[in-house]
Backbone bond lengths (Angstrom), bond angles and torsions (degrees), N, CA, C in turn:
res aa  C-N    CA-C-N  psi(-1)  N-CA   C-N-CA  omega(-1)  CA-C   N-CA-C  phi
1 X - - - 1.460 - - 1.534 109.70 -
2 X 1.355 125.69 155.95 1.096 111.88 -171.66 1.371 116.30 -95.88
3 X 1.543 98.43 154.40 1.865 102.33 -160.56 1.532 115.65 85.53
4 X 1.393 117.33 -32.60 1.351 118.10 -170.27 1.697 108.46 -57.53
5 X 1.475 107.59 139.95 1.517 121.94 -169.49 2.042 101.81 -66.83
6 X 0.840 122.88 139.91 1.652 130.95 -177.09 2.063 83.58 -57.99
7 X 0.967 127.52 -72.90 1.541 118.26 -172.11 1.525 113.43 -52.32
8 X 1.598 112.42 -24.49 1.661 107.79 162.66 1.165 105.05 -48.34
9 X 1.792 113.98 -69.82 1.589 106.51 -143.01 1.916 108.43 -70.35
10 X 1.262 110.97 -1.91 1.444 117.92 -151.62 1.940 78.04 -96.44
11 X 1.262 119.94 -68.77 1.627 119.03 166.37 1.960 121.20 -26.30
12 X 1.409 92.66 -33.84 1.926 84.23 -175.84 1.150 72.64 -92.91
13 X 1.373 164.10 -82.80 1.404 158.23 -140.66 1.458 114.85 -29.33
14 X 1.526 100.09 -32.04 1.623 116.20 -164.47 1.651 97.88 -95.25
15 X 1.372 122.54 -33.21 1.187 138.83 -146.17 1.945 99.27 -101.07
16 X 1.164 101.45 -58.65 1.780 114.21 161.43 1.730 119.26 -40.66
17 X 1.488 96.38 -41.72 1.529 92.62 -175.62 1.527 96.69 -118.07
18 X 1.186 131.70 67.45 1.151 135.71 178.84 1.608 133.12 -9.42
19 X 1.679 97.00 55.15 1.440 116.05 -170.46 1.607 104.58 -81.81
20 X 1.721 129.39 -10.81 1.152 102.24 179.13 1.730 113.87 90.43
21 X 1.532 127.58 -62.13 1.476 116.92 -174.70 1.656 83.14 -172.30
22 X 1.407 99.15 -171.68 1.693 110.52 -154.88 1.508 90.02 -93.23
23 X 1.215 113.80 -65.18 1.356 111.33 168.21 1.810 122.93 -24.94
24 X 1.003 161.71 -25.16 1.635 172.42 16.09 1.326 112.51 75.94
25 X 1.643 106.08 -51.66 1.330 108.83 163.48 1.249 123.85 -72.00
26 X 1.358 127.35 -26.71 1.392 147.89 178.98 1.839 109.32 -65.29
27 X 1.468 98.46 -56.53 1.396 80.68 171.34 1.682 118.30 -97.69
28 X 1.164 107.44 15.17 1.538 107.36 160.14 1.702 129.37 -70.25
29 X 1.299 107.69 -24.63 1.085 131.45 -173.02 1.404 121.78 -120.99
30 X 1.366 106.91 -6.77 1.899 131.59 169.25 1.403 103.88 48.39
31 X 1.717 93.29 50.17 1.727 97.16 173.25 1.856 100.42 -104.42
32 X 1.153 135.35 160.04 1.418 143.82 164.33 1.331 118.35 -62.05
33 X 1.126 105.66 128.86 1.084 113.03 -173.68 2.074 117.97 -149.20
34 X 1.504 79.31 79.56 1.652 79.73 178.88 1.819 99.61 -148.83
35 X 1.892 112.37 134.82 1.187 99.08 -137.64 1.989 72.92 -108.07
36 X 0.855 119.55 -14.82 1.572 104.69 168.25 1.368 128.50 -59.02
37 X 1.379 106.39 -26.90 2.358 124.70 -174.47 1.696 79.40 -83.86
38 X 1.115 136.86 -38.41 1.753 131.34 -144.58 1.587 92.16 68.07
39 X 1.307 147.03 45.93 1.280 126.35 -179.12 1.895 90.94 -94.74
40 X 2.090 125.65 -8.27 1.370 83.92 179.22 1.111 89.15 -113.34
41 X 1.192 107.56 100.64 1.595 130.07 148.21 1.392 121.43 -94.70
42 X 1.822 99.82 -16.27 1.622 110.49 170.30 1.320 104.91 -48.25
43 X 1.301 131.68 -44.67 1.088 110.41 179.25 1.333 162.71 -58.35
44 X 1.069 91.48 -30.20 1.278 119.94 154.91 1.177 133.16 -31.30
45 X 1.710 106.21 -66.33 1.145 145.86 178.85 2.010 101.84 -77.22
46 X 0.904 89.26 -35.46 2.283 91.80 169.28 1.256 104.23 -41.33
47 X 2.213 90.88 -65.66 1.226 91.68 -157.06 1.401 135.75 -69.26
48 X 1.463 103.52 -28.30 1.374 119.58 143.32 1.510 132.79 -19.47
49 X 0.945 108.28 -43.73 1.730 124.85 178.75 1.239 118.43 -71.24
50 X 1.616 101.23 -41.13 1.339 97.13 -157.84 1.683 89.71 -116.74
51 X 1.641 130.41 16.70 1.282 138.31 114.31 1.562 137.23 -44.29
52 X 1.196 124.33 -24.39 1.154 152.95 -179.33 1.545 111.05 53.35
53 X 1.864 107.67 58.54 1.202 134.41 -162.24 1.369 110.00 -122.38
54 X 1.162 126.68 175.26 1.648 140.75 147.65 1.233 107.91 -88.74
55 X 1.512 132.88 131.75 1.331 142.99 172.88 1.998 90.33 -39.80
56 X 0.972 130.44 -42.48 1.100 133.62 -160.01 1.686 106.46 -61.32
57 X 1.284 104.38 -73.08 1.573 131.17 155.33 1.650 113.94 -29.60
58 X 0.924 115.86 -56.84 1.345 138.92 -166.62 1.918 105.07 -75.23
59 X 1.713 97.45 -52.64 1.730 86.80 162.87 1.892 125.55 -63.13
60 X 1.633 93.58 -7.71 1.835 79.57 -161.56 1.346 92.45 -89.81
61 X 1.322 129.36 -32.92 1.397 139.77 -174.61 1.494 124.08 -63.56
62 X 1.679 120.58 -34.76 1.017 136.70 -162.12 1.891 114.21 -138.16
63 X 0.970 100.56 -10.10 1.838 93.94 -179.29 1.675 106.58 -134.60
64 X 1.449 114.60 170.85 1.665 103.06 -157.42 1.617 88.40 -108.48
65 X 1.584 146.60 16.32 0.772 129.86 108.84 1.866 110.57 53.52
66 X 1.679 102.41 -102.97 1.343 112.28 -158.64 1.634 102.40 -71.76
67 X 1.487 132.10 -25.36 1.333 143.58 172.93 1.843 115.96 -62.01
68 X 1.560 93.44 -50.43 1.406 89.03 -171.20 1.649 122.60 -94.63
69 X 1.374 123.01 -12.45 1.692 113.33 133.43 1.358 96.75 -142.10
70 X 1.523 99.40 108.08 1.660 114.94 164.34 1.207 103.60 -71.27
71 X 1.195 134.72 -38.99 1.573 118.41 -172.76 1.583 110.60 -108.29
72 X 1.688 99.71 156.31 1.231 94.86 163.36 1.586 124.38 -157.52
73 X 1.179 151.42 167.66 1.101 136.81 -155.66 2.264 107.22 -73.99
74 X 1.727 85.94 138.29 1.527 85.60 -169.14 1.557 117.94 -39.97
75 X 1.504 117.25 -38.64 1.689 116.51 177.22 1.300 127.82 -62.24
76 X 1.723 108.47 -0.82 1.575 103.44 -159.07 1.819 92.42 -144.54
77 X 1.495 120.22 31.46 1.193 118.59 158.00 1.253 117.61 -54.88
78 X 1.173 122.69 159.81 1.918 121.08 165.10 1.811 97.64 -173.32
79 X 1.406 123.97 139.35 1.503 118.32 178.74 2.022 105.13 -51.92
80 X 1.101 123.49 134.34 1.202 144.95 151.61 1.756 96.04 -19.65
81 X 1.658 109.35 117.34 1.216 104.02 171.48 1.525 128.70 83.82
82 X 1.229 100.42 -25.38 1.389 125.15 -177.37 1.962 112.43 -62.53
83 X 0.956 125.24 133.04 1.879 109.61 170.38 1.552 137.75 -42.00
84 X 1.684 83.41 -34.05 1.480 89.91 165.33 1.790 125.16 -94.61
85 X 1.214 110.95 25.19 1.366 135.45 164.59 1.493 121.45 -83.59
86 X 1.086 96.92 38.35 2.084 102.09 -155.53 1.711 99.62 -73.39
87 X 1.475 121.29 -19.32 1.650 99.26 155.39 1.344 137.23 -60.40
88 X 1.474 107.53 -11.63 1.371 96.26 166.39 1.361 134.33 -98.49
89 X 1.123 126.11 149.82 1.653 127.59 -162.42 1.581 110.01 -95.39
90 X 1.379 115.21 147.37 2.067 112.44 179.17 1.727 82.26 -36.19
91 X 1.511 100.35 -80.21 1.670 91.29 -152.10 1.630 119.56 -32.05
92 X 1.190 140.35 -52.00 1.367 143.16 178.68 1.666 97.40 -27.43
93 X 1.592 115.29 -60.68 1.716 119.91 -147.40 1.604 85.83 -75.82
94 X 1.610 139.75 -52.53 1.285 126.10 174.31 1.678 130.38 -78.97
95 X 1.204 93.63 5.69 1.901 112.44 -174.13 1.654 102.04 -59.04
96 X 1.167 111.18 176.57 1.590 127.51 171.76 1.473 96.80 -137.44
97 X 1.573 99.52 165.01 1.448 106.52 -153.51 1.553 98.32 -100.05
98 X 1.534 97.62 -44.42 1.926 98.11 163.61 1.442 123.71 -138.07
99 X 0.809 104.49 162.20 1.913 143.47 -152.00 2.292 88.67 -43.88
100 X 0.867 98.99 -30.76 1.712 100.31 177.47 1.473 130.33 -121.61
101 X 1.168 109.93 146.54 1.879 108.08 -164.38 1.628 102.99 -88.45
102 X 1.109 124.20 100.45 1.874 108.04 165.60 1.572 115.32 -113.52
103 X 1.626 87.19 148.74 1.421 103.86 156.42 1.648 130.19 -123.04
104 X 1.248 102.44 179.19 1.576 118.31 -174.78 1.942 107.37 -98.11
105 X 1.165 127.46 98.31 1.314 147.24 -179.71 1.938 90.93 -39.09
106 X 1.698 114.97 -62.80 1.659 106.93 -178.24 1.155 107.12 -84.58
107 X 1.536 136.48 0.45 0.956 124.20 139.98 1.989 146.81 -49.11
108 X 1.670 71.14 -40.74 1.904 78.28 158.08 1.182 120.53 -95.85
109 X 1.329 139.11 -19.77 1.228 155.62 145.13 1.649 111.93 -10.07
110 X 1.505 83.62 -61.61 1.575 92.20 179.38 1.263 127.17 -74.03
111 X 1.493 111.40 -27.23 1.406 123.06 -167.59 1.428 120.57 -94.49
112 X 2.226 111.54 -13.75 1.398 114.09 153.93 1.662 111.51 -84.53
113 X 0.955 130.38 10.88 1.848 134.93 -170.79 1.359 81.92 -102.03
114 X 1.456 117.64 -52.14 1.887 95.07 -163.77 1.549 118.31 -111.59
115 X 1.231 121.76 2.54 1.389 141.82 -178.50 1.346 126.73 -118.61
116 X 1.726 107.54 -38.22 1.679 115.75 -169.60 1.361 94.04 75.49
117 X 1.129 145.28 -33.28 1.694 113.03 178.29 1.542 103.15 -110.84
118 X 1.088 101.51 -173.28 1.905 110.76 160.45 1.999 118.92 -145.16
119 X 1.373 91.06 159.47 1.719 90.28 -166.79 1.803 90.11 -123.98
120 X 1.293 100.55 175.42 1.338 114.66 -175.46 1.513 88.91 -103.53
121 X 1.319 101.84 162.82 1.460 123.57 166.05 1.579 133.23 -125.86
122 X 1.511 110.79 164.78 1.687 110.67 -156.93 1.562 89.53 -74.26
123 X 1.111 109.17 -51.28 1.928 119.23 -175.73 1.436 119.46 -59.24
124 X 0.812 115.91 6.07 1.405 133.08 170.04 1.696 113.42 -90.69
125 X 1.556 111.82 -46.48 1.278 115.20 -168.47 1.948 111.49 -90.04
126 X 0.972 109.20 5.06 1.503 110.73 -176.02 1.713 101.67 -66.06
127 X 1.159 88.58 144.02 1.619 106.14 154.17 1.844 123.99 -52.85
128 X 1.461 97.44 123.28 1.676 80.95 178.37 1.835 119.81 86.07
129 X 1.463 93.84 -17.93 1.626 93.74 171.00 1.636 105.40 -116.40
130 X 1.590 95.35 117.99 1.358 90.83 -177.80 1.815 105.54 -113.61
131 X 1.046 105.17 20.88 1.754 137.20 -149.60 1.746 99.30 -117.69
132 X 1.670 112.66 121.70 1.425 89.85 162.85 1.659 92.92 -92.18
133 X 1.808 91.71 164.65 1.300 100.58 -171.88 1.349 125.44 -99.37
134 X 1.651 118.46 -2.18 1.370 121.13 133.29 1.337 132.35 -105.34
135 X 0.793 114.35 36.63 1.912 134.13 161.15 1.195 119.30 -95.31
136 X 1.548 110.16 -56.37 1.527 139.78 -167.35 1.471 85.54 73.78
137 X 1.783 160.94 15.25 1.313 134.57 160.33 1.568 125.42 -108.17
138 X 1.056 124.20 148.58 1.058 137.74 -165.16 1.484 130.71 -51.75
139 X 1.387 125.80 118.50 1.167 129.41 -143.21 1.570 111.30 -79.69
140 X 1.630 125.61 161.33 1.618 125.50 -170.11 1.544 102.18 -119.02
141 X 1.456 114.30 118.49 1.446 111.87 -178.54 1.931 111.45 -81.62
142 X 0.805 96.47 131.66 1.515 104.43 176.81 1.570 112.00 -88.52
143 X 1.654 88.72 127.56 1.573 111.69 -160.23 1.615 118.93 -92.60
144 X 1.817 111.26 55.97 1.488 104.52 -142.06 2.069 75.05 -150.75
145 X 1.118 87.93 140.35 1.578 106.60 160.91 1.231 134.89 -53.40
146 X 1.608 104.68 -30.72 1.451 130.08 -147.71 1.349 102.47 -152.51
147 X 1.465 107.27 46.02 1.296 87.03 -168.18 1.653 140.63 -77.03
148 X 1.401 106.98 -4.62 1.614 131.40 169.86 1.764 107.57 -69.72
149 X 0.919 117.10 -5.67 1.759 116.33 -174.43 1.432 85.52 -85.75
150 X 1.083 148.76 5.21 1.686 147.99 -162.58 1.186 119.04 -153.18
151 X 1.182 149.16 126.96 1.409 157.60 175.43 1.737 103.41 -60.31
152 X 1.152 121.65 131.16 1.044 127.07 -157.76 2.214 97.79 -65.92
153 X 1.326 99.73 -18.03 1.803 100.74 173.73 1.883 113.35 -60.64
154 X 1.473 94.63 -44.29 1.226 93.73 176.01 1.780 122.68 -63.72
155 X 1.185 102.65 -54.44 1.567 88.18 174.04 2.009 112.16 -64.09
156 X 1.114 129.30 -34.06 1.415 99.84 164.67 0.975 123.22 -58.13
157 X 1.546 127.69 -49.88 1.612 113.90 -178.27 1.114 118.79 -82.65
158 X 1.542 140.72 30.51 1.420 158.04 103.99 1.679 125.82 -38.37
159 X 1.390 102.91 -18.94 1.152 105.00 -163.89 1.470 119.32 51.92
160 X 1.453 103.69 46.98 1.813 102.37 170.75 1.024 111.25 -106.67
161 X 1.269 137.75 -35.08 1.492 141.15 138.41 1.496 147.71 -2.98
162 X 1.189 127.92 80.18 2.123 121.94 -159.47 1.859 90.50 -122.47
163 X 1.429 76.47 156.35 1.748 100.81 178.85 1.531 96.05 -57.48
164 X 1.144 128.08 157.94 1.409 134.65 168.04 1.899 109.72 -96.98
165 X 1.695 118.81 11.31 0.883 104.17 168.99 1.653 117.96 81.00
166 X 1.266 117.29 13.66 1.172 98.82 -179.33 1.784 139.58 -61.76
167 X 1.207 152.04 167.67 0.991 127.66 -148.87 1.869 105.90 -104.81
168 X 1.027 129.49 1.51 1.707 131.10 127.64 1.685 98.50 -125.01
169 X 1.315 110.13 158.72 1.563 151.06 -159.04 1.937 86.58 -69.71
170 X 1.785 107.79 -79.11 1.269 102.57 -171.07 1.616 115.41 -74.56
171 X 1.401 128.07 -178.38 1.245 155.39 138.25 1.619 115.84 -30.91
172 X 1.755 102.18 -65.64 1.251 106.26 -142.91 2.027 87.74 -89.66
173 X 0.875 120.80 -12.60 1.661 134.16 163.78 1.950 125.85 -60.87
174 X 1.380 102.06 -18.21 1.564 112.25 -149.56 1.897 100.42 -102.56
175 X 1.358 110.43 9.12 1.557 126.93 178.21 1.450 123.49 81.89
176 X 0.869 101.50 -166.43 2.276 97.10 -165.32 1.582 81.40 -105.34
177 X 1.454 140.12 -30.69 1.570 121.87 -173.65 1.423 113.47 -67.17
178 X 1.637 110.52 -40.15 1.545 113.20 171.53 1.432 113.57 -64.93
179 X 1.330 110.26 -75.65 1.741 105.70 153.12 1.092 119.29 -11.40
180 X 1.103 145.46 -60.23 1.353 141.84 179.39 1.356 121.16 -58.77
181 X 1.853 106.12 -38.21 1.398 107.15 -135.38 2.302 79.69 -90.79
182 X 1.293 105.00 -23.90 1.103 103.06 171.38 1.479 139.71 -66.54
183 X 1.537 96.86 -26.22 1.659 118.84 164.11 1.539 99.35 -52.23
184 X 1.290 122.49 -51.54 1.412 130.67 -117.69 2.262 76.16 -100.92
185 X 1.094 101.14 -70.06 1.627 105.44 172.40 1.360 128.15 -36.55
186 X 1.604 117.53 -31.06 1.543 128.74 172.22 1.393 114.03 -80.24
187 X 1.519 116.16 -20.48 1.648 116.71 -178.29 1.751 87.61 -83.77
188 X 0.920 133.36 -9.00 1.500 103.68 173.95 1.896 123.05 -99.30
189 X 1.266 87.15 19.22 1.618 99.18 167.30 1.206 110.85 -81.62
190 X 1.376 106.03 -38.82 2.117 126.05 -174.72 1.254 96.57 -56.29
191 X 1.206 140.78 -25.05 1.655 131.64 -141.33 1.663 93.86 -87.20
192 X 1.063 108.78 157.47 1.694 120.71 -176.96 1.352 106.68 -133.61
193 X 1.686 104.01 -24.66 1.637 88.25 166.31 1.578 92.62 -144.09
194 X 1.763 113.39 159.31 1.227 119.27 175.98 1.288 95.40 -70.92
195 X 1.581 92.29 164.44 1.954 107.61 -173.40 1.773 97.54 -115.54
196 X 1.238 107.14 153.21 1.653 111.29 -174.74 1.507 88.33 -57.22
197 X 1.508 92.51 158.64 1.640 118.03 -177.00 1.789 85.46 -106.53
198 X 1.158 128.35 -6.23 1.392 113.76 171.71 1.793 104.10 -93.65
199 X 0.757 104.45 -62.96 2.189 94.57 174.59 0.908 94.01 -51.43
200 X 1.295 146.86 -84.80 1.377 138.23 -158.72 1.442 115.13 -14.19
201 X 1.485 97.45 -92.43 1.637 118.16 170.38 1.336 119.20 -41.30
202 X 1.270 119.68 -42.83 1.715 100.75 169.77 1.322 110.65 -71.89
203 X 1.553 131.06 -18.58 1.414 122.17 -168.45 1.794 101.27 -61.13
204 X 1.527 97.34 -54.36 1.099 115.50 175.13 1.615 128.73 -48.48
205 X 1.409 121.22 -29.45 1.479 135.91 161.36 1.217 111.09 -82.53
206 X 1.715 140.24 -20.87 1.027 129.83 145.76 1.216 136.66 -63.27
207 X 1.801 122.60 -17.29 1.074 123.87 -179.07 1.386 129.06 -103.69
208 X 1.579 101.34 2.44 1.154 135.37 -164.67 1.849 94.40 -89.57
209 X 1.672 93.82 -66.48 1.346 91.18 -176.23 1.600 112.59 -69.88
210 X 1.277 135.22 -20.85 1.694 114.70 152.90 1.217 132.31 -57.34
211 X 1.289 138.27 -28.05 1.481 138.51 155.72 1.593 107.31 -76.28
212 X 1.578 137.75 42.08 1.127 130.54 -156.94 1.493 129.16 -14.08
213 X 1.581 103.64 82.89 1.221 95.50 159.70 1.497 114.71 -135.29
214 X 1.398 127.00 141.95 1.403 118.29 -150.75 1.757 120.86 -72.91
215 X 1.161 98.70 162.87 1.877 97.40 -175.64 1.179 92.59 -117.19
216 X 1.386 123.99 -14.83 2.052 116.70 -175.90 1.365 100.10 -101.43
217 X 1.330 111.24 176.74 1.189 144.08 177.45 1.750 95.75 -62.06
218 X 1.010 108.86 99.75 1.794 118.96 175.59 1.212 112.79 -140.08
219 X 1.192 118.43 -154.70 1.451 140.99 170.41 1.493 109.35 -73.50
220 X 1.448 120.06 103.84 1.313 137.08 168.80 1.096 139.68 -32.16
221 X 1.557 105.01 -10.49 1.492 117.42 166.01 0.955 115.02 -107.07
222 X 1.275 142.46 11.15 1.744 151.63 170.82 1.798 98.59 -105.06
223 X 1.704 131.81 -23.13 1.210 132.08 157.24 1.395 113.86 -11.33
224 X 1.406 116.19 160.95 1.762 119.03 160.03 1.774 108.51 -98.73
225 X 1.416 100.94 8.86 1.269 100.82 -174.70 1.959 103.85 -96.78
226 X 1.204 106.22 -45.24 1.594 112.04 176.55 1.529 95.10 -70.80
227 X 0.872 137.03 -41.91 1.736 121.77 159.21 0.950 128.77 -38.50
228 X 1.376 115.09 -41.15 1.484 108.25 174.75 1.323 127.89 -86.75
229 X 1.541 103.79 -12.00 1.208 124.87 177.29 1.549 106.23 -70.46
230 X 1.023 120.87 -59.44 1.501 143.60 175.15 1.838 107.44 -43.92
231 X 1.307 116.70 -38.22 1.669 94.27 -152.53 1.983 81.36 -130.91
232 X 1.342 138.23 1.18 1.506 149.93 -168.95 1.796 96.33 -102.51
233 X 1.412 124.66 123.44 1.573 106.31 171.89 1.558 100.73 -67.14
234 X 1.570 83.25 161.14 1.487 109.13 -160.95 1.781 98.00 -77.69
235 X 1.204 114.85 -42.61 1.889 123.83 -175.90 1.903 97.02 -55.45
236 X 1.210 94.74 -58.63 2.066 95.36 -179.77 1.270 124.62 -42.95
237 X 1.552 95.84 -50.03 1.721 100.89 169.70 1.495 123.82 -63.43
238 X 1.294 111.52 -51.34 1.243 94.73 178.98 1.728 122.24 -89.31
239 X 1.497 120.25 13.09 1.372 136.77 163.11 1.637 96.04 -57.77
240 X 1.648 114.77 -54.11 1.584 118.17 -138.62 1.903 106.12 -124.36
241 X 1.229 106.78 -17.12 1.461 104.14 167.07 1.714 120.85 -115.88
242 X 1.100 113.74 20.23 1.743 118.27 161.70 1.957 83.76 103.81
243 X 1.310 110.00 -69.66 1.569 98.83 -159.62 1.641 88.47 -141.79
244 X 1.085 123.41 179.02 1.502 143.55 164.27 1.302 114.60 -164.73
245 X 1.857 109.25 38.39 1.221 119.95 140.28 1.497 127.92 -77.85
246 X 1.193 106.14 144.26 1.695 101.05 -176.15 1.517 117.06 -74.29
247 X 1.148 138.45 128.36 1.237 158.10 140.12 2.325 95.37 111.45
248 X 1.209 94.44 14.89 1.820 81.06 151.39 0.812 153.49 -71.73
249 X 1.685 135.71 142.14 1.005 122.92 -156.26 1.768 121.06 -61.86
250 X 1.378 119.68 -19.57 0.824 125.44 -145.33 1.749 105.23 -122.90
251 X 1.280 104.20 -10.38 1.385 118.77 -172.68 1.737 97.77 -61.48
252 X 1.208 117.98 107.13 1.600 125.55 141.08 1.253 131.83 -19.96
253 X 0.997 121.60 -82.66 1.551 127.69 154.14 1.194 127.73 -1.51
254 X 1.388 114.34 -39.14 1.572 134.67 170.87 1.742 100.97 -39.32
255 X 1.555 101.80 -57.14 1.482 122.34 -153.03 2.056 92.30 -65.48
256 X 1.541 116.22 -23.29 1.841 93.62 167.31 1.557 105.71 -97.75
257 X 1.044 111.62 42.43 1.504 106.87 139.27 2.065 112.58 -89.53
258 X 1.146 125.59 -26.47 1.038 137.67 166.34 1.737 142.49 -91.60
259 X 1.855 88.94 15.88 1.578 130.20 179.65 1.384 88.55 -54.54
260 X 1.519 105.53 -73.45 2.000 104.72 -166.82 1.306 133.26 -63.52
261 X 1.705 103.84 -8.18 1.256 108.87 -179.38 1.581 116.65 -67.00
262 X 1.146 109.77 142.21 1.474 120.10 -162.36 1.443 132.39 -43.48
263 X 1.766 100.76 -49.85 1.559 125.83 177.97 1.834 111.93 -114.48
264 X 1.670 112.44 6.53 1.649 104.69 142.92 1.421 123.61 -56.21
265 X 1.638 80.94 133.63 1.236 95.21 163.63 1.801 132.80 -148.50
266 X 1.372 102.85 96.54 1.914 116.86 -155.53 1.523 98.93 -92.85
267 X 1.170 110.31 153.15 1.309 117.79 164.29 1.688 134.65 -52.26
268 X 1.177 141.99 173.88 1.379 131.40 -133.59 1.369 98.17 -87.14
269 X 1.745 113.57 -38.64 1.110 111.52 178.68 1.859 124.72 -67.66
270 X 1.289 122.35 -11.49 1.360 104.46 177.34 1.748 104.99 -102.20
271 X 1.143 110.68 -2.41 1.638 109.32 146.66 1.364 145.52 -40.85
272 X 1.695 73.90 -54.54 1.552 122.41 -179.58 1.712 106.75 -49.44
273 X 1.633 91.01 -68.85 1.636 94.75 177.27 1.941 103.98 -63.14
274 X 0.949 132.75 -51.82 1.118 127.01 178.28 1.270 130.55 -30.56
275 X 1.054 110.27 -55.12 1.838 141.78 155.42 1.454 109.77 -22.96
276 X 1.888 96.53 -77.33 1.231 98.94 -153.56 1.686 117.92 -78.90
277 X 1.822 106.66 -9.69 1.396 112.52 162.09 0.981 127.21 -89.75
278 X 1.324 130.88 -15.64 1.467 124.78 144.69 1.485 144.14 -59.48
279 X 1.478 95.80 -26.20 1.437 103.42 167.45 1.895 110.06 -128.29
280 X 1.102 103.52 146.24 1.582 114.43 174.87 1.298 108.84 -85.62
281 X 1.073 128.47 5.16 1.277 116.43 -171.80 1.581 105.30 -134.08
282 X 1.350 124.66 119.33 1.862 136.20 -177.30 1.578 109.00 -44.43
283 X 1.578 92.60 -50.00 1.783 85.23 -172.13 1.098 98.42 -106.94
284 X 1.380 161.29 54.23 1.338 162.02 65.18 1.766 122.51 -12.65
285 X 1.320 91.43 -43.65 1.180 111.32 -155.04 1.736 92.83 -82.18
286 X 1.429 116.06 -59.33 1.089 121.56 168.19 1.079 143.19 -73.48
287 X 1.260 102.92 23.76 1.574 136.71 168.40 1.024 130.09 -92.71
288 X 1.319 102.82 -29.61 1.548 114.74 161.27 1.817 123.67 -61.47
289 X 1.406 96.90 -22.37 1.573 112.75 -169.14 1.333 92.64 -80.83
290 X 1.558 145.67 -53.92 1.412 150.46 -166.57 1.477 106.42 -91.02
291 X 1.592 130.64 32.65 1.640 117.37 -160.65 1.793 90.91 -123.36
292 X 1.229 107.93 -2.40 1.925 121.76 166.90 1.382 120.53 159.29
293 X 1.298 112.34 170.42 1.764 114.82 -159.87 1.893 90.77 -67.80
């Protein structure tokens, strides 16, 4: 289905043919299945098949892949998913991006009115979006271990399902930086191939230093980190990056002080914030992501 997460469709797979768990399905079908060798990477590649995709195609459409290292060093590009992608591991192509599964309540709404079932989606699981992004309302984390063995209908009308709390109710309430910063996080699902972490990052240290704000070791309030602190609500940040107290141990944020460095390379979301405070504008911003590999 489209949008559906690669561990969705592999969960109704399990759930359709009443295998019980992946493992069941694994030896139902006498495919490998051991996630320490990476030998199920078959899956991937199954699902692919019976997508009527290229593992390649098939990662940009269905796995987070392009989110969780968009960049990578210029010598060791390869399309997402692709064979010659050998840094990435099975788990990466069926992984999730964070620690909880959500869905959109009119999201399934819509999808038992015109289908009878419902699927989960990739835009749902990002960091920082607690918003579906054609709803504009606030997303329900599903309170289940497993939560792909079930159509996301069943756990609402289980009542396993709770708001995730976001810090206003709607979308169109939550400001133009979140707004943005969510535009800016969903264009990296589109990507088919990572983009050098060297253009990138200098684009980003060039644009940094035209709105003067510093990329060296300076005065801490010219940082891209007190920037973001400054113009990002304060409840979001510390909802979605551990803390957005200053000088914690644990605070994230730390890590875009090391945005411009040449051969970093962070996950989609501290891009994300990078992105969307450097530029005011969503598709500006995410323009930078489609402007070369």
């Amino acid at each position: 289905m489209p949008e559906e997460p690669a561990a969705g469709q592999l969960g109704r797979m399990v759930f359709q043919n009443c295998m019980g768990s992946v493992s069941r399905l694994s030896r139902g079908i006498r495919a490998p299945y051991d996630p320490m060798t990476g030998e199920g990477q078959i899956w991937v590649e199954m699902l692919a098949r019976l997508s009527n995709l290229s593992t390649s195609a098939y990662a940009r459409r269905h796995t987070f892949l392009g989110v969780m290292q968009p960049t990578r060093c210029s010598y060791g590009i390869a399309a997402c998913g692709s064979p010659q992608d050998i840094s990435q591991s099975w788990q990466q192509g069926l992984a999730l991006y964070r620690q909880w599964i959500c869905v959109c309540a009119e999201c399934v709404k819509d999808d038992l009115a015109k289908f009878r079932f419902s699927w989960f989606r990739r835009s749902h699981q990002l960091i920082g979006v607690d918003w579906c992004t054609t709803h504009g309302c606030a997303l329900l984390m599903v309170e289940d271990c497993s939560p792909f063995l079930r159509p996301p209908h069943h756990w609402i009308k289980r009542g396993l399902a709770s708001p995730v709390n976001p810090f206003v109710e709607q979308l169109e309430d939550a400001g133009t930086f979140v707004r943005r910063f969510i535009d800016v996080s969903t264009s990296f699902l589109r990507r088919s191939w990572p983009m050098s972490c060297e253009l990138l990052n200098e684009c980003l240290r060039k644009r940094a230093r035209r709105i003067g704000i510093c990329t060296e070791q300076c005065n801490r309030s010219r940082r891209l980190t007190a920037y973001v602190r400054k113009i990002a609500p304060k409840q979001w940040l510390q909802q979605h990056f551990s803390s957005s107290k200053r000088g914690h141990r644990f605070d994230h944020l730390v890590r875009l002080l090391d945005v411009t460095r040449p051969q970093f390379q962070p996950r989609g979301e501290i891009y994300a914030l990078a992105l969307t405070a450097l530029f005011d504008d969503a598709a500006l911003a995410s323009a930078q992501l489609f402007s070369g590999r």
